[in-house]
C-alpha positions in Angstrom: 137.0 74.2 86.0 139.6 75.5 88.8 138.5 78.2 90.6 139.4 79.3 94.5 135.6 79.6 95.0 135.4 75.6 94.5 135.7 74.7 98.5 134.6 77.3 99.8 131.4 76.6 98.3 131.3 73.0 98.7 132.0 73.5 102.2 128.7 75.7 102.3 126.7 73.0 100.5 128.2 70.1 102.8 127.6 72.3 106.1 125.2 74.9 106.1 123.2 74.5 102.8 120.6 71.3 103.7 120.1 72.6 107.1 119.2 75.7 106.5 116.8 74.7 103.0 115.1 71.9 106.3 114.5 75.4 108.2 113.0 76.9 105.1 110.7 74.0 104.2 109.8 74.0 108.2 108.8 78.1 108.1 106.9 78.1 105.0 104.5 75.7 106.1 103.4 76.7 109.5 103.6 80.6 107.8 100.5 79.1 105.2 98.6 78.0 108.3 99.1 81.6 109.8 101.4 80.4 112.3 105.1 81.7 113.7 106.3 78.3 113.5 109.9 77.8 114.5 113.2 79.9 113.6 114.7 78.8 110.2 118.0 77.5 112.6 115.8 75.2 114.3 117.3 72.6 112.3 121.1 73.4 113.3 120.0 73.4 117.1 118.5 70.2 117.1 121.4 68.6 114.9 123.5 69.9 118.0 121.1 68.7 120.7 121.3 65.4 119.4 125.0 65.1 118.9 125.6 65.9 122.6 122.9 63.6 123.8 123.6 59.8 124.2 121.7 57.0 122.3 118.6 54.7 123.6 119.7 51.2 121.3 117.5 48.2 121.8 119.4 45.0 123.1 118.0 43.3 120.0 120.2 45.0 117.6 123.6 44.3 116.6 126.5 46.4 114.7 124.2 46.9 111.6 121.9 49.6 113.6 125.1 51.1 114.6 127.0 51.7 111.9 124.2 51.9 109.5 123.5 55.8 109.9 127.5 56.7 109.5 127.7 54.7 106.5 124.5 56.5 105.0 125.7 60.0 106.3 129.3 58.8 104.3 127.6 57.9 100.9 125.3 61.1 101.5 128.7 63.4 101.1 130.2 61.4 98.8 126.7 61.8 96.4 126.7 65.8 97.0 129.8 66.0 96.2 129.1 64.1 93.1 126.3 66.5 92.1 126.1 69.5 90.9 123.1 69.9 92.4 123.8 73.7 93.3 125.1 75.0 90.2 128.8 74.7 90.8 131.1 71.8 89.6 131.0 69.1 91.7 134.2 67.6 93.2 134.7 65.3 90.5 134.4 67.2 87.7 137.5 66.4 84.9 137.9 63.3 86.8 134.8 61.0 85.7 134.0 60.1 88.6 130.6 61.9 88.9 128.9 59.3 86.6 125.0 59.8 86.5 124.5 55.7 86.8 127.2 55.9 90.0 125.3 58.5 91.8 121.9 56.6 91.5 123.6 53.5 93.0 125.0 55.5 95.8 121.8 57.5 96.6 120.3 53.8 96.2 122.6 52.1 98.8 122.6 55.0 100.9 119.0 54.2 101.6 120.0 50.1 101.3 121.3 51.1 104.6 118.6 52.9 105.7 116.5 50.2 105.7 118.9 47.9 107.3 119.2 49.7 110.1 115.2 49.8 110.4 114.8 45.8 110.3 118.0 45.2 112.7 115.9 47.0 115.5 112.9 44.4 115.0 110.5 46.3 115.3 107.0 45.9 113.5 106.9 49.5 112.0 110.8 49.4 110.9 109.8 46.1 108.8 106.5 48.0 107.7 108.7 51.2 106.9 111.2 49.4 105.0 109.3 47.5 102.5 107.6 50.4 101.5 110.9 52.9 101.5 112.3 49.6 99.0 109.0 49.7 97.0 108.9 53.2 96.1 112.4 53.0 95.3 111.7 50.7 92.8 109.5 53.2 91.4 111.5 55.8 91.0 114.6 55.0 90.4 113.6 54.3 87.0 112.5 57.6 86.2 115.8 59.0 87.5 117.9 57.0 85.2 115.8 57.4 81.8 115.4 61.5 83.0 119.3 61.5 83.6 119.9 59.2 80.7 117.9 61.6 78.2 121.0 64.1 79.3 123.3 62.3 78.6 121.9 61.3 74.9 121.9 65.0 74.4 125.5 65.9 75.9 126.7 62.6 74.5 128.4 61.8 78.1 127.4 59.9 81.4 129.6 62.6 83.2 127.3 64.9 85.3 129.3 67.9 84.9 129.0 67.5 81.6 125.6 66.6 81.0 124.6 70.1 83.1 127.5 71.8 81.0 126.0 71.6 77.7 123.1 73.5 76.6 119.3 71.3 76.5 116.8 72.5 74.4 113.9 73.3 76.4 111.7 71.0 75.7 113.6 68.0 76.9 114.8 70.2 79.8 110.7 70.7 81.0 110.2 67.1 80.2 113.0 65.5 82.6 112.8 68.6 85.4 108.5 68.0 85.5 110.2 63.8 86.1 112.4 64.7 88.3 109.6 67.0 90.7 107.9 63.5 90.9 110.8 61.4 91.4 111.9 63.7 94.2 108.9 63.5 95.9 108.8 59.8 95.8 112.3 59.4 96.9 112.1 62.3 99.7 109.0 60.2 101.0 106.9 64.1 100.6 103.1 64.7 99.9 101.7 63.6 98.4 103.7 60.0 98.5 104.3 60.1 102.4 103.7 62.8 104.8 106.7 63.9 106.6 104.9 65.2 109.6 102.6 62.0 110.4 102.6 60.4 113.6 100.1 57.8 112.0 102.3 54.4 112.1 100.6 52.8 109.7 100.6 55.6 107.3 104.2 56.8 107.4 107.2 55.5 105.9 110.1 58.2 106.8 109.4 58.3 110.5 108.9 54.3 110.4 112.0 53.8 109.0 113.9 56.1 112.1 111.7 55.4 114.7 114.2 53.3 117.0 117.2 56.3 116.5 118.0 58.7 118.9 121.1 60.9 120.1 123.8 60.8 117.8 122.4 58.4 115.3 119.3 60.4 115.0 121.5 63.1 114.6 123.5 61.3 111.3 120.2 60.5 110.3 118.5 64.2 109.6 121.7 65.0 108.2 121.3 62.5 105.6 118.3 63.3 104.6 118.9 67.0 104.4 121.6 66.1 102.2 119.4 64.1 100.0 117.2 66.5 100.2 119.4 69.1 98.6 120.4 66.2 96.2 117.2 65.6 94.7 115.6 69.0 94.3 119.1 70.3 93.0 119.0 68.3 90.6 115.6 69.2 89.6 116.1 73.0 89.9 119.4 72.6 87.7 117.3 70.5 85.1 114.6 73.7 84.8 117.2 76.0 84.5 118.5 74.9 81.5 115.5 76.2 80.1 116.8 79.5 80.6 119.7 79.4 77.8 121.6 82.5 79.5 122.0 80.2 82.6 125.2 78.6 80.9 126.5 82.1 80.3 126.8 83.2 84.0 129.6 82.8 85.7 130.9 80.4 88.7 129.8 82.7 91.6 126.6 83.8 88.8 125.6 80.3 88.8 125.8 79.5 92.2 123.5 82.4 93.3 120.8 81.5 91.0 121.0 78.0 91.9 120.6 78.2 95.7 118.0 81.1 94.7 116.2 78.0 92.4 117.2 75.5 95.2 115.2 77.5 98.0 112.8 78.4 96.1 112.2 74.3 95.3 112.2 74.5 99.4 109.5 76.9 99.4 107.5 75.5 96.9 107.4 71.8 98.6 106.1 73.6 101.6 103.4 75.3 99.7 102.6 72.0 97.9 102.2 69.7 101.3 100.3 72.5 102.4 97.4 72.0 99.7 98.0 68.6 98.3 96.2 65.2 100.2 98.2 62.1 101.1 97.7 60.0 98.3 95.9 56.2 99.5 99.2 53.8 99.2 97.4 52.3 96.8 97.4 55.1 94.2 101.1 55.4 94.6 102.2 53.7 91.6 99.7 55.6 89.6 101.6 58.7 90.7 105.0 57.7 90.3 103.4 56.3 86.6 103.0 60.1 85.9 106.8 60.6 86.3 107.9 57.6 84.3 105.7 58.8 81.7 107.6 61.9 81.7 110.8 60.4 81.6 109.8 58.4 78.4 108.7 60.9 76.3 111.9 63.1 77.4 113.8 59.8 76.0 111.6 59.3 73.3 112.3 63.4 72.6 116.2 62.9 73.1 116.2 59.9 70.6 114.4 61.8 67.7 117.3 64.3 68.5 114.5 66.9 69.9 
């Protein structure tokens, strides 16, 4: 699909979209507590605070904790524009390139990175941090490739835009979207897997794993994640959609409002849900992320029998 709208709006999702669903996930929550909370920009004045501040880097670390957060910030973009995480075609629609099994890889070495950068520092909490960030990715990223995979049965293609271009019965749409809530969680490091707001060093895995940045890096960092963010619950909200079979029907700019409508509304939701849900004991973890596996095999199982 060629349409004018095309960069325009991917220009929105790249620039304005993650920060501002950060500033609604920030609002909601204090607004449960009966608090003001900060402004929804919050998120765009810090991003700008740190990019005009210098960096603190420990003479223990070399070029990896450098580079590390501008190569995850790279393979961030390069995954959204993958995705059509907001109900538009990605950038690499008609081109192949937006292959389910590439973007898992990418969204997997963007946090390969990540972790890197968290162990070149040598600190105690970025080793503790890491191991867990690479445990839970383990996890999941098997329920994101059966979910995703159980698409693709269905639209007989690996292509993203056209796994999300063909109609899903709603079944196997409930079955993979309930998944990908889980897997997104998991991967986000959210309640009740991690919570986002600890200051608790040997509870947190997020915040261990970005401890030692600061300035620009930091900076990179949060952009990153907001962009993963937007990844992972796009994909999610665009999964649940499908249930809906007029979705399909609407048109580019229809699509695209409903989607950041869904997207936000995903936003809000995870706010609610981290207001009312208890950090799970690292221990019960797997059992958790079990839940959304379990999903994502009777989705395949479902897909198979041709359900």
């Amino acid at each position: 699909m060629t349409s004018p709208l095309l960069f325009p709006i991917h220009l929105v999702n790249l620039t304005v979209v993650p920060l501002l669903l950060v500033g609604v996930v920030r609002k909601v929550k204090p607004a449960m507590q009966n608090r003001r909370g900060a402004p929804v920009l919050q998120p765009f004045y810090d991003i700008a605070k740190w990019l005009g501040k210098g960096e603190t880097i420990s003479d223990t670390t070399s070029w990896v904790f450098v580079w590390a957060p501008r190569l995850g910030l790279t393979v961030a973009l390069v995954a959204a524009l993958l995705v059509p995480w907001s109900g538009a075609p990605p950038a690499g629609a008609g081109a192949g390139a937006a292959n389910f099994l590439l973007v898992v890889y990418l969204l997997a070495l963007g946090k390969f990175f990540s972790m890197l950068a968290a162990m070149d520092a040598g600190s105690a909490f970025g080793g503790l941090g890491a191991s867990r960030e690479a445990t839970i990715s383990l996890l999941a990223e098997p329920i994101l490739v059966l979910g995703l995979g159980s698409l693709a049965v269905q639209a007989g293609s690996t292509d993203l835009p056209a796994i999300y271009g063909y109609p899903v019965r709603p079944l196997l749409a409930g079955l993979v979207g309930a998944a990908l809530v889980v897997a997104a969680l998991a991967e986000l490091s959210r309640m009740p897997v991690d919570d986002p707001t600890t200051h608790l060093e040997l509870t947190m895995v997020h915040e261990a794993l970005i401890l030692e940045n600061s300035g620009r890096s930091l900076a990179l960092v949060e952009l990153g994640v907001a962009l993963r963010t937007c990844i992972f619950l796009g994909l999610t909200t665009q999964t649940l959609l499908r249930i809906w079979p007029g979705y399909l029907q609407l048109g580019l700019a229809g699509r695209y409002a409903v989607g950041l409508l869904a997207l936000f509304a995903a936003g809000a939701g995870l706010a609610v849900a981290e207001g009312v849900l208890v950090k799970l004991n690292w221990r019960r973890v797997p059992n958790f992320v079990a839940f959304g596996l379990g999903l994502s095999l009777m989705a395949a199982l479902v897909a198979a029998a041709g359900g």
